[in-house]
Every structure is written in structure tokens, then in C-alpha cells.
PyMOL Python script that loads the backbone (N, CA, C, O; Angstrom):
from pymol import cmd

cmd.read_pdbstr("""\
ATOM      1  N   UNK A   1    -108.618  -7.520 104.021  1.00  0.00           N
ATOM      2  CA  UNK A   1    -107.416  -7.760 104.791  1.00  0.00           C
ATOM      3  C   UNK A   1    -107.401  -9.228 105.218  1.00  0.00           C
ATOM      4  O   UNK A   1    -108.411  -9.808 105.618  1.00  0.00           O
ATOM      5  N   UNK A   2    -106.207  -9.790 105.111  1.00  0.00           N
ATOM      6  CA  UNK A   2    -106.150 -11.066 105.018  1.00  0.00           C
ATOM      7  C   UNK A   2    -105.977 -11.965 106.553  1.00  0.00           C
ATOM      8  O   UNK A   2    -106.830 -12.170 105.690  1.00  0.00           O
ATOM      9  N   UNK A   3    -105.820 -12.579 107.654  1.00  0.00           N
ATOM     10  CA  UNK A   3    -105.714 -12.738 108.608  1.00  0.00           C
ATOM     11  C   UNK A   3    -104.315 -13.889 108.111  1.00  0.00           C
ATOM     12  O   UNK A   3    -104.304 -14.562 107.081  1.00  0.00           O
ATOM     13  N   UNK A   4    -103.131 -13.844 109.264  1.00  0.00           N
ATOM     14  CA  UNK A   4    -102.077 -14.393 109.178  1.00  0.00           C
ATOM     15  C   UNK A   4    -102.087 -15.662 110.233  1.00  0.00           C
ATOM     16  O   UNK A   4    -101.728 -15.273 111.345  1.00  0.00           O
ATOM     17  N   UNK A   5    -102.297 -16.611 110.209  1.00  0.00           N
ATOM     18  CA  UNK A   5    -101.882 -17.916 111.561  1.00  0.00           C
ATOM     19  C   UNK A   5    -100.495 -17.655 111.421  1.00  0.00           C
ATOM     20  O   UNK A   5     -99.887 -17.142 110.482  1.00  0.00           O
ATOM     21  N   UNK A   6     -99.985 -18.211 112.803  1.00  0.00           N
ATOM     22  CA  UNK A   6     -98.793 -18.322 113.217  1.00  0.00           C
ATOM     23  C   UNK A   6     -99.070 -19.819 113.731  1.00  0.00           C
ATOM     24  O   UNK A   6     -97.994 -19.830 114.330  1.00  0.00           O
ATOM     25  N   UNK A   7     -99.473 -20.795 113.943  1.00  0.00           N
ATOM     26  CA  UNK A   7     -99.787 -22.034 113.996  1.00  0.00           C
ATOM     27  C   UNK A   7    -100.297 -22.787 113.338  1.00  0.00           C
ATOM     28  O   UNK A   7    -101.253 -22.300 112.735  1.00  0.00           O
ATOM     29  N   UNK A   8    -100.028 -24.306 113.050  1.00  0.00           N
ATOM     30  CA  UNK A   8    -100.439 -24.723 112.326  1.00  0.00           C
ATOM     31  C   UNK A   8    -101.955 -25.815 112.805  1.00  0.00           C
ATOM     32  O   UNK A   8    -102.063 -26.560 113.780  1.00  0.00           O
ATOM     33  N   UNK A   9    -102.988 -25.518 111.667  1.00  0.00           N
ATOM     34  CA  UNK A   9    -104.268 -26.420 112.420  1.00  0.00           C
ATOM     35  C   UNK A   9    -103.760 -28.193 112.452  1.00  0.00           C
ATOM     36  O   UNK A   9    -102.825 -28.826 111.960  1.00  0.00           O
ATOM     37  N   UNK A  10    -104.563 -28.419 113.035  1.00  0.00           N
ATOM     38  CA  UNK A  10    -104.344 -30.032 113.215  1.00  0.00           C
ATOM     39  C   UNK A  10    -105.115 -30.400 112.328  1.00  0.00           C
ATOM     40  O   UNK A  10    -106.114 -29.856 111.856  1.00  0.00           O
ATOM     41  N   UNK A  11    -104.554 -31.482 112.079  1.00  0.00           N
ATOM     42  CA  UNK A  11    -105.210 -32.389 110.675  1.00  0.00           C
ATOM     43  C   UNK A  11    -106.970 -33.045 111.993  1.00  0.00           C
ATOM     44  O   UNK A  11    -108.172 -32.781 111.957  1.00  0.00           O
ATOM     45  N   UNK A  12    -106.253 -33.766 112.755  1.00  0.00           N
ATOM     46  CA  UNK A  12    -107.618 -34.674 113.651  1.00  0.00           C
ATOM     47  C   UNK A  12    -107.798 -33.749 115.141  1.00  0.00           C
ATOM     48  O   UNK A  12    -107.402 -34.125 116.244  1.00  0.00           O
ATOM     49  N   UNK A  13    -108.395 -32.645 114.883  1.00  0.00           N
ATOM     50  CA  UNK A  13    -108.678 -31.901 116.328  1.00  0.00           C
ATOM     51  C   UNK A  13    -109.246 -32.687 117.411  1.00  0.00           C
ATOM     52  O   UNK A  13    -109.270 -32.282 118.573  1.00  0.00           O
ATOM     53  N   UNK A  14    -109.661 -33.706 117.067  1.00  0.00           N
ATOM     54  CA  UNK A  14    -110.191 -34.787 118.717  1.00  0.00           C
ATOM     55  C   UNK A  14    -108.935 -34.842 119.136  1.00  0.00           C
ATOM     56  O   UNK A  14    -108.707 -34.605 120.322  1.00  0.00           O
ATOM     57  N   UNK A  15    -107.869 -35.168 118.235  1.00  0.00           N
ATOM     58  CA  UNK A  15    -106.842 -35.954 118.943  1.00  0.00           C
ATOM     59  C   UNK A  15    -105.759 -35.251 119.662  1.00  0.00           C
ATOM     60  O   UNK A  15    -104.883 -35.797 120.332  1.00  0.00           O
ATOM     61  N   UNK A  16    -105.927 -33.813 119.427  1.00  0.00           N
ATOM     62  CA  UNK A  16    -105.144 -33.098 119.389  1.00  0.00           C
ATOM     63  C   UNK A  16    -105.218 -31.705 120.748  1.00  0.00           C
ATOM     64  O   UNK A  16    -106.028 -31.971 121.637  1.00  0.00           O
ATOM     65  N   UNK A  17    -104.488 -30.395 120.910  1.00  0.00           N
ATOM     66  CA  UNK A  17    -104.685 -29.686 121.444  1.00  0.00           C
ATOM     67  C   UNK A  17    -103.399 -29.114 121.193  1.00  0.00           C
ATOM     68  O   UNK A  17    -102.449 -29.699 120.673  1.00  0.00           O
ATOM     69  N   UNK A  18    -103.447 -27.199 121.846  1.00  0.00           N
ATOM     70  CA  UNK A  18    -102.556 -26.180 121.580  1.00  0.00           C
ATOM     71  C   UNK A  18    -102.478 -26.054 123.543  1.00  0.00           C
ATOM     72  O   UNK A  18    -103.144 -26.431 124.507  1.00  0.00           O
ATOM     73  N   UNK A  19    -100.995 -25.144 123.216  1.00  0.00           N
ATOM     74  CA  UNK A  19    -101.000 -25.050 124.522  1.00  0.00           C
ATOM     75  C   UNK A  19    -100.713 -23.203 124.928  1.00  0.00           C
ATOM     76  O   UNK A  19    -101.095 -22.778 123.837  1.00  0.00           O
ATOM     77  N   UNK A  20    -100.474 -22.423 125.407  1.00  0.00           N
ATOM     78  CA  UNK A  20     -99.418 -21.270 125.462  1.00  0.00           C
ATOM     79  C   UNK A  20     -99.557 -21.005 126.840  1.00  0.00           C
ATOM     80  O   UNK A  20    -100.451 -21.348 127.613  1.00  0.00           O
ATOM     81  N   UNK A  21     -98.339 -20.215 127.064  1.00  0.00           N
ATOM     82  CA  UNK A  21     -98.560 -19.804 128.372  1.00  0.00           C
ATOM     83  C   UNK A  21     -97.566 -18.335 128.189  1.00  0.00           C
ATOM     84  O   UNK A  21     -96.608 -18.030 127.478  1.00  0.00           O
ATOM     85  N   UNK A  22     -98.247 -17.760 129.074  1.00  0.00           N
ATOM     86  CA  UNK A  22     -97.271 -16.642 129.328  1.00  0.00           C
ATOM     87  C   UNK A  22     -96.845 -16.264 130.551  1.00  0.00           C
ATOM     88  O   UNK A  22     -97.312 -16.789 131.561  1.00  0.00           O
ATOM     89  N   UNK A  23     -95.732 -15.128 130.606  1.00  0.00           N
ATOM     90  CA  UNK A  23     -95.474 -14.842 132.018  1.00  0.00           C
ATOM     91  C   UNK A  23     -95.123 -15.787 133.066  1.00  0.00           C
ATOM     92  O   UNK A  23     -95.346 -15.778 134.276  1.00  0.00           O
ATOM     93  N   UNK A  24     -94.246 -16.972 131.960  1.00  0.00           N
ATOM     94  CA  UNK A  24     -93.775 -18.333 133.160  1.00  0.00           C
ATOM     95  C   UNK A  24     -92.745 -18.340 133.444  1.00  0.00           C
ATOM     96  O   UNK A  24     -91.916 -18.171 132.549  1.00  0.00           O
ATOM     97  N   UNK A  25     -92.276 -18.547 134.878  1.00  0.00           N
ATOM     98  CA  UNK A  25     -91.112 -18.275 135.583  1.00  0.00           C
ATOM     99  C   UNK A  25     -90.061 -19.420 134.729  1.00  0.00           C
ATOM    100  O   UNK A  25     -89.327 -20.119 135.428  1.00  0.00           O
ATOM    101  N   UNK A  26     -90.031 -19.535 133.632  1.00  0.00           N
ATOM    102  CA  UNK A  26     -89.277 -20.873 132.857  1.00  0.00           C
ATOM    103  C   UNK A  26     -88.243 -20.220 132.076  1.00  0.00           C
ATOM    104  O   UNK A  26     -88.363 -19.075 131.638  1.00  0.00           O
ATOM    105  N   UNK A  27     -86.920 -21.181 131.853  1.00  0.00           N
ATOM    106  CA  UNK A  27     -85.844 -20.649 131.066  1.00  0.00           C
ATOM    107  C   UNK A  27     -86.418 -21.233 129.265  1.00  0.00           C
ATOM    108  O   UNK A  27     -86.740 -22.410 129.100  1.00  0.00           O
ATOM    109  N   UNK A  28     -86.451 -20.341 128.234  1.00  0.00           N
ATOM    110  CA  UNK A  28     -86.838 -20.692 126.653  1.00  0.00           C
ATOM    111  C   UNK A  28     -85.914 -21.848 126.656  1.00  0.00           C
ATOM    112  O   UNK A  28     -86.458 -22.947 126.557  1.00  0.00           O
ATOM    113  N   UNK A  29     -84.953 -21.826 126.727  1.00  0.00           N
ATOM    114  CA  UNK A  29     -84.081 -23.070 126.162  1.00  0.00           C
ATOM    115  C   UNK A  29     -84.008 -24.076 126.753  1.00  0.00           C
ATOM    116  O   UNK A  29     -83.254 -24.921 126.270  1.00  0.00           O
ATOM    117  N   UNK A  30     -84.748 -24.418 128.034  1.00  0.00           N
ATOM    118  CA  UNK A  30     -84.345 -25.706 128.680  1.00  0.00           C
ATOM    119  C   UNK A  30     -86.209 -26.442 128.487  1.00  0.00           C
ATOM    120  O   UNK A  30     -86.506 -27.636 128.471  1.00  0.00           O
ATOM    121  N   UNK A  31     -87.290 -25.081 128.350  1.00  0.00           N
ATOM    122  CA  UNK A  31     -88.462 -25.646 127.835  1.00  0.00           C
ATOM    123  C   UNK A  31     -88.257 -25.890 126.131  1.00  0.00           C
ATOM    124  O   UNK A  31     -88.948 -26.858 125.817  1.00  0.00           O
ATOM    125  N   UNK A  32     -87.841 -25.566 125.448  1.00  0.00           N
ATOM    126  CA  UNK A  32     -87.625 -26.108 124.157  1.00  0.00           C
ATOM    127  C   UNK A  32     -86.729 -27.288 124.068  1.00  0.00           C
ATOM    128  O   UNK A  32     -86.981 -27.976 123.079  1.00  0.00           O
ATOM    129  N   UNK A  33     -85.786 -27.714 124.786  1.00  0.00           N
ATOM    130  CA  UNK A  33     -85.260 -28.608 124.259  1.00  0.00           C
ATOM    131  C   UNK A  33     -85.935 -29.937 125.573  1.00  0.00           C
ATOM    132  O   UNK A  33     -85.393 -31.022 125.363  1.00  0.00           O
ATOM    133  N   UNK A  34     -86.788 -29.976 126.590  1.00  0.00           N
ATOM    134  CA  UNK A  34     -87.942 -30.584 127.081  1.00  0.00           C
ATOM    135  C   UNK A  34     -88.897 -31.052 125.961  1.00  0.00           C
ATOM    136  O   UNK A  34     -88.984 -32.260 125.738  1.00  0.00           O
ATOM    137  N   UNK A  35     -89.671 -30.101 125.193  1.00  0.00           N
ATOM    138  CA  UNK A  35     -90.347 -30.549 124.142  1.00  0.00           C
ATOM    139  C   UNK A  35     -90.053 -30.819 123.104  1.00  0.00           C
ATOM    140  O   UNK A  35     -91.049 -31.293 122.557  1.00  0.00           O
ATOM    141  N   UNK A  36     -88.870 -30.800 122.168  1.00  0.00           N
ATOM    142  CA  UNK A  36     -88.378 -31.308 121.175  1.00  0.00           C
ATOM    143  C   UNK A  36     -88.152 -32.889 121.756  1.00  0.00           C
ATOM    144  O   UNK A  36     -88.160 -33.843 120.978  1.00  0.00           O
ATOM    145  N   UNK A  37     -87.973 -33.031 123.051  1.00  0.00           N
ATOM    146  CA  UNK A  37     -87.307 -34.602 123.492  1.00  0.00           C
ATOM    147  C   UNK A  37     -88.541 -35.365 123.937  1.00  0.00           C
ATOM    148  O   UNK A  37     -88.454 -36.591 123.882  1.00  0.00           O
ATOM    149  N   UNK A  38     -89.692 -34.827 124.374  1.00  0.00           N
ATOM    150  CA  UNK A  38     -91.182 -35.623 124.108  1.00  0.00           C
ATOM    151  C   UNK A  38     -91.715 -35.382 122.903  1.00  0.00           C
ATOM    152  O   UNK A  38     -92.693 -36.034 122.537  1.00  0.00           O
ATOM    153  N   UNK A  39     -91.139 -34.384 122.085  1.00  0.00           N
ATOM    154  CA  UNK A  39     -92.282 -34.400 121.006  1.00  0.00           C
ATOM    155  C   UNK A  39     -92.717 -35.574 119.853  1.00  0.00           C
ATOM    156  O   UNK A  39     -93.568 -35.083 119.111  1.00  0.00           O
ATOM    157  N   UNK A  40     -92.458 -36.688 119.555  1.00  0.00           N
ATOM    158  CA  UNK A  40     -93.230 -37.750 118.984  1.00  0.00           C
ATOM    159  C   UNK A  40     -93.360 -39.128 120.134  1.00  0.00           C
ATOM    160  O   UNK A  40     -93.028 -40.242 119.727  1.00  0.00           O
ATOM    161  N   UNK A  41     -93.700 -39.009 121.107  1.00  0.00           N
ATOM    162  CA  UNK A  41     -93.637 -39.845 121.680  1.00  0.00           C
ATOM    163  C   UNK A  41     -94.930 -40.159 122.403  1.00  0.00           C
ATOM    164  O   UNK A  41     -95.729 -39.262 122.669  1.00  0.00           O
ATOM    165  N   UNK A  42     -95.145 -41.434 122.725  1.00  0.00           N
ATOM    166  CA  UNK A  42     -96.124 -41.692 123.254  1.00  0.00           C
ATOM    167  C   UNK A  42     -97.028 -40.817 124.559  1.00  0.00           C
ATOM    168  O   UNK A  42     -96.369 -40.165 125.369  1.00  0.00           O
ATOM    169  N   UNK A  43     -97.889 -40.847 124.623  1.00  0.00           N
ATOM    170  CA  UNK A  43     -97.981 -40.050 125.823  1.00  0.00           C
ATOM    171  C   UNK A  43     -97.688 -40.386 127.430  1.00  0.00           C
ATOM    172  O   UNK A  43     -97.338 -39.624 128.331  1.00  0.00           O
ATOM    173  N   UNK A  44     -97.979 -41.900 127.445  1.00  0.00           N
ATOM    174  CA  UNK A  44     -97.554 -42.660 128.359  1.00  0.00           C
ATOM    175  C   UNK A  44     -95.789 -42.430 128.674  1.00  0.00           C
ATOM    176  O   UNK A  44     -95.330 -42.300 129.809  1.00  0.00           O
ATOM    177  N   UNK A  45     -95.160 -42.420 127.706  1.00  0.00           N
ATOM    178  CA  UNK A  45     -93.932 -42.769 127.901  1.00  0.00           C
ATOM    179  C   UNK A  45     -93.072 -41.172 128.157  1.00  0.00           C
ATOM    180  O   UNK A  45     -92.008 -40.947 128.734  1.00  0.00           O
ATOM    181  N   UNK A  46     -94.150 -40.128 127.384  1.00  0.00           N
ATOM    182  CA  UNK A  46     -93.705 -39.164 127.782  1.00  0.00           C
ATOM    183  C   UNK A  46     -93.709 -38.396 129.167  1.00  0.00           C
ATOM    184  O   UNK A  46     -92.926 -37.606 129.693  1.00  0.00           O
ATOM    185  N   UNK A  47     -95.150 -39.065 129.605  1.00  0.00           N
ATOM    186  CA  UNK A  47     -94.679 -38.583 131.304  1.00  0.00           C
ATOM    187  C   UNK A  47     -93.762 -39.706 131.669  1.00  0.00           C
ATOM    188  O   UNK A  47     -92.730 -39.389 132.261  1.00  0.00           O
ATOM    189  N   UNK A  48     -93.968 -40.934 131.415  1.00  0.00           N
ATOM    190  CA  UNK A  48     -92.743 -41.554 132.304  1.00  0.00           C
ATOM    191  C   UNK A  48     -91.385 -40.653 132.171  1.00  0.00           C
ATOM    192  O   UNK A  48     -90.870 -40.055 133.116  1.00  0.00           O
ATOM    193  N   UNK A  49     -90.952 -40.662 130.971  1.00  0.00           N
ATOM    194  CA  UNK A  49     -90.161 -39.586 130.611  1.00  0.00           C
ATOM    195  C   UNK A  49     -89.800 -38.463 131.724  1.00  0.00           C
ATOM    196  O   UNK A  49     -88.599 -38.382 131.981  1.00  0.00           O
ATOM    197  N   UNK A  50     -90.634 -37.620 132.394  1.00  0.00           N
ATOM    198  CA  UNK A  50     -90.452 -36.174 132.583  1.00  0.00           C
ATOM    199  C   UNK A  50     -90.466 -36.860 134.022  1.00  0.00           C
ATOM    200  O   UNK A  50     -89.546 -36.410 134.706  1.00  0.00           O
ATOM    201  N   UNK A  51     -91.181 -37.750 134.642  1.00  0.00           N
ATOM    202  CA  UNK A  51     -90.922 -38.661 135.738  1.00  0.00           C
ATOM    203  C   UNK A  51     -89.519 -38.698 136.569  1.00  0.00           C
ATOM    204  O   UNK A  51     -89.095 -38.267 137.641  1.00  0.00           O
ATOM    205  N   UNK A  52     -88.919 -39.654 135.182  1.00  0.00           N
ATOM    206  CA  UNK A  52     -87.484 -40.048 135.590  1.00  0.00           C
ATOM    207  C   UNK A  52     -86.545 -38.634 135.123  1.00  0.00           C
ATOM    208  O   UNK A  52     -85.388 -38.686 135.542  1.00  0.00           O
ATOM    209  N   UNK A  53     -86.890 -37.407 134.328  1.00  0.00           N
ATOM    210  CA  UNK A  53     -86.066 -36.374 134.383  1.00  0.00           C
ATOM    211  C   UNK A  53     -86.122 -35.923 136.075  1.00  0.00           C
ATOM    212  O   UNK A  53     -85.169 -35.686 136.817  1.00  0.00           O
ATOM    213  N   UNK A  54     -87.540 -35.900 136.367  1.00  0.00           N
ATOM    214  CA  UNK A  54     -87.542 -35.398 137.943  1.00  0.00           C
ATOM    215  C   UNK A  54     -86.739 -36.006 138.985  1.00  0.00           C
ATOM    216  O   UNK A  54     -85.998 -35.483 139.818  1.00  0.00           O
ATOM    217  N   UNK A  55     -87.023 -37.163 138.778  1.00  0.00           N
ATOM    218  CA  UNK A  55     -85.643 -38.354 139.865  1.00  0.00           C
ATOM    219  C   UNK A  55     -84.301 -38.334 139.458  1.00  0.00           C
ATOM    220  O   UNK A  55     -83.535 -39.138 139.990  1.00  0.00           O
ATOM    221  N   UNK A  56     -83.785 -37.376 138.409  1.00  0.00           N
ATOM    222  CA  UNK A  56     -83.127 -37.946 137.766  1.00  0.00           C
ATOM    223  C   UNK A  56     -82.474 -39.285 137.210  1.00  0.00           C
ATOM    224  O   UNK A  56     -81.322 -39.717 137.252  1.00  0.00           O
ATOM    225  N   UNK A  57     -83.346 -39.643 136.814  1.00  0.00           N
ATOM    226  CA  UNK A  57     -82.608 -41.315 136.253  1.00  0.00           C
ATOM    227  C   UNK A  57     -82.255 -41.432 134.572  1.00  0.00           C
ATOM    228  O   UNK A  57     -81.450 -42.211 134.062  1.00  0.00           O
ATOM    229  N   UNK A  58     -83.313 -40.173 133.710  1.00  0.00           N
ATOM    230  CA  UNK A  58     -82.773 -39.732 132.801  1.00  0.00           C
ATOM    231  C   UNK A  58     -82.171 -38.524 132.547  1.00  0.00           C
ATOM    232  O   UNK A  58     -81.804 -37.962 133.579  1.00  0.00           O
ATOM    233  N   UNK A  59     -81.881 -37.775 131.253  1.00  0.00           N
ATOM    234  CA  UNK A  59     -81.734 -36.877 131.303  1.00  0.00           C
ATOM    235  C   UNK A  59     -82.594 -35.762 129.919  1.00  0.00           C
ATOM    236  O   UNK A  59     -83.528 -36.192 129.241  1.00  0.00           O
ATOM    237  N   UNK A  60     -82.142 -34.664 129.798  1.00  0.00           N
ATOM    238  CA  UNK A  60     -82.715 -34.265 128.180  1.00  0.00           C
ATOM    239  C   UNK A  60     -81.545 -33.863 127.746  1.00  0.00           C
ATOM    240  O   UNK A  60     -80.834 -33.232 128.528  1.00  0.00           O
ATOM    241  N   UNK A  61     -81.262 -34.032 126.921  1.00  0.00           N
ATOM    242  CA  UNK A  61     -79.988 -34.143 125.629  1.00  0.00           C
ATOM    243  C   UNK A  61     -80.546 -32.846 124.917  1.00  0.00           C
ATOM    244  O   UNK A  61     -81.594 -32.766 124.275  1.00  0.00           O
ATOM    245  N   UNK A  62     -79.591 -31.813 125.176  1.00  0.00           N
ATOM    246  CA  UNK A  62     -79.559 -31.143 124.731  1.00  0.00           C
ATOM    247  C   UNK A  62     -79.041 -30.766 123.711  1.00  0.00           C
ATOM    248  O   UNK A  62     -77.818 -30.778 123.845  1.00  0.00           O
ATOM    249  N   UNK A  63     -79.518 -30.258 122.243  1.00  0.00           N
ATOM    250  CA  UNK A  63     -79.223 -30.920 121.056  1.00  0.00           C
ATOM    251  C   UNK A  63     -79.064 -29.603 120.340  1.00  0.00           C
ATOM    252  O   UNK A  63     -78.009 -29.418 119.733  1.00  0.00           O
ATOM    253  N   UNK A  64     -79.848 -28.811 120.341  1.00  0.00           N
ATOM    254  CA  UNK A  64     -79.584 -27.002 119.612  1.00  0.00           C
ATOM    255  C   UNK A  64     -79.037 -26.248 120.701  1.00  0.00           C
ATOM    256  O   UNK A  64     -77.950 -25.793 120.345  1.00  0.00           O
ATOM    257  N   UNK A  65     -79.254 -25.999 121.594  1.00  0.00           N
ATOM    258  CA  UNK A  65     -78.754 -25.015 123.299  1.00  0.00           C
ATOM    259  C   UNK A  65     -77.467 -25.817 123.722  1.00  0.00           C
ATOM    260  O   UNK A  65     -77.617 -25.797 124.944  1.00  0.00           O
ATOM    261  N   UNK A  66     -76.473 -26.406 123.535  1.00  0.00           N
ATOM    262  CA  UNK A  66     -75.980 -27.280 124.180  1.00  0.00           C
ATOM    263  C   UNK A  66     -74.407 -26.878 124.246  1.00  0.00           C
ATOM    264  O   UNK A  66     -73.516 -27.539 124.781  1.00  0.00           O
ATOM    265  N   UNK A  67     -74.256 -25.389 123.438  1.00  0.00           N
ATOM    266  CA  UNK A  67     -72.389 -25.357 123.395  1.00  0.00           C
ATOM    267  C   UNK A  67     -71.951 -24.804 125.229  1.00  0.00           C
ATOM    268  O   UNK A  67     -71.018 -24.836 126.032  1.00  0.00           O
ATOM    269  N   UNK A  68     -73.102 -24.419 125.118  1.00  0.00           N
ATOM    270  CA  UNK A  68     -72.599 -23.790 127.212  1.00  0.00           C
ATOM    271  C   UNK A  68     -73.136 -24.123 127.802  1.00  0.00           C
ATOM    272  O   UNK A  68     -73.720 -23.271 128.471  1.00  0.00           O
ATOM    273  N   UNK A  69     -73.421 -25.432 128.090  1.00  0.00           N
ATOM    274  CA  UNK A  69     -74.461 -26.572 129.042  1.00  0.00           C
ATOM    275  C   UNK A  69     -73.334 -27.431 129.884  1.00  0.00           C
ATOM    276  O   UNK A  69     -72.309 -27.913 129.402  1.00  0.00           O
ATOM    277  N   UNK A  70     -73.659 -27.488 130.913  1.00  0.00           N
ATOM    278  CA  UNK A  70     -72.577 -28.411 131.638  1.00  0.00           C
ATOM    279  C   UNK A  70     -73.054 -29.860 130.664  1.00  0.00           C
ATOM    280  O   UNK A  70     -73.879 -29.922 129.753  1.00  0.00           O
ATOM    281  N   UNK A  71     -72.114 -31.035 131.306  1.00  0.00           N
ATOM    282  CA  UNK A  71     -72.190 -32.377 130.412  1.00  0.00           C
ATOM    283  C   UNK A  71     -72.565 -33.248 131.725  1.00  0.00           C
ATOM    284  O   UNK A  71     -72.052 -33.218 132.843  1.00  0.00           O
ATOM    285  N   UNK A  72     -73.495 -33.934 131.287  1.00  0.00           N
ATOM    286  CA  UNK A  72     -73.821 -35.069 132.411  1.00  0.00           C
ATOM    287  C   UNK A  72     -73.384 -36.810 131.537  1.00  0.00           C
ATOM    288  O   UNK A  72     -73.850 -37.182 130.460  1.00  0.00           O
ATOM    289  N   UNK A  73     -72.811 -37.257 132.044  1.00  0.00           N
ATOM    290  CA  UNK A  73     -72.251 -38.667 131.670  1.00  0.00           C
ATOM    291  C   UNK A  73     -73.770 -39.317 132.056  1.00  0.00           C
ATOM    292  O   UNK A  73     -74.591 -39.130 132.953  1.00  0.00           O
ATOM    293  N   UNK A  74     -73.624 -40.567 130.340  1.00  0.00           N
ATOM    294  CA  UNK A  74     -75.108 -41.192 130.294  1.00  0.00           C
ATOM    295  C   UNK A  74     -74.955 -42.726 130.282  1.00  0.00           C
ATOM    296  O   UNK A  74     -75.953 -43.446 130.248  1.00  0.00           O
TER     297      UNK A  74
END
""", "prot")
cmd.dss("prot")
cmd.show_as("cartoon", "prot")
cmd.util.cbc("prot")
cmd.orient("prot")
């Protein structure tokens, strides 16, 4: 019997890490489109990033979830 991943391994595991969580008081669509909007980005810049989402000074652009999202002017 064959075993199935549902993830993919990392090419450089030093550099790398997995995350999951369960049972989090979080909406799927506003944490997915959070990590699609850090996902190639520096790490530095990605907390600055989540920083200025908290102060609001930026925002996350919501890009797949976005036909029934209020609109914030940028």
C-alpha cells in the first residue's frame, strides 16, 4: 500500500518549514488571500507587511475572494 503526501517536500529543509493549525478562530478566505500576498516575499518585508496591515497603512488585495468584499481606495 502506497502512502499519498498532500504536501509538497522542500527542495533546502534548513531553509524552510510547514505550518498547520487547526481549530482557529480565523475566516479561510481572508487567511488565504494574507498568504498568497506574503507568499514570495522577503521575510523582513513580510512582517513589515502584516505590520502596516495592522495600522492600517496597507492593505491585502484581494484577488480570488474579492466579488463580495467591501472596496478600500489605495
Amino acid at each position: 500500500m502506497t502512502r499519498i503526501h498532500y504536501s509538497k517536500t522542500a527542495d533546502n529543509s534548513t531553509k524552510s518549514c510547514k505550518a498547520r493549525g487547526s481549530d482557529l478562530r480565523v475566516h479561510f478566505k481572508n487567511t488565504h488571500e494574507t498568504a498568497q500576498a506574503i507568499k514570495h516575499m522577503p521575510l523582513k518585508r513580510a512582517k513589515r507587511f502584516l505590520q502596516n496591515v495592522k495600522d492600517k497603512k496597507e492593505i491585502v488585495v484581494f484577488r480570488k475572494f474579492g466579488h463580495c468584499v467591501g472596496r478600500k481606495a489605495q
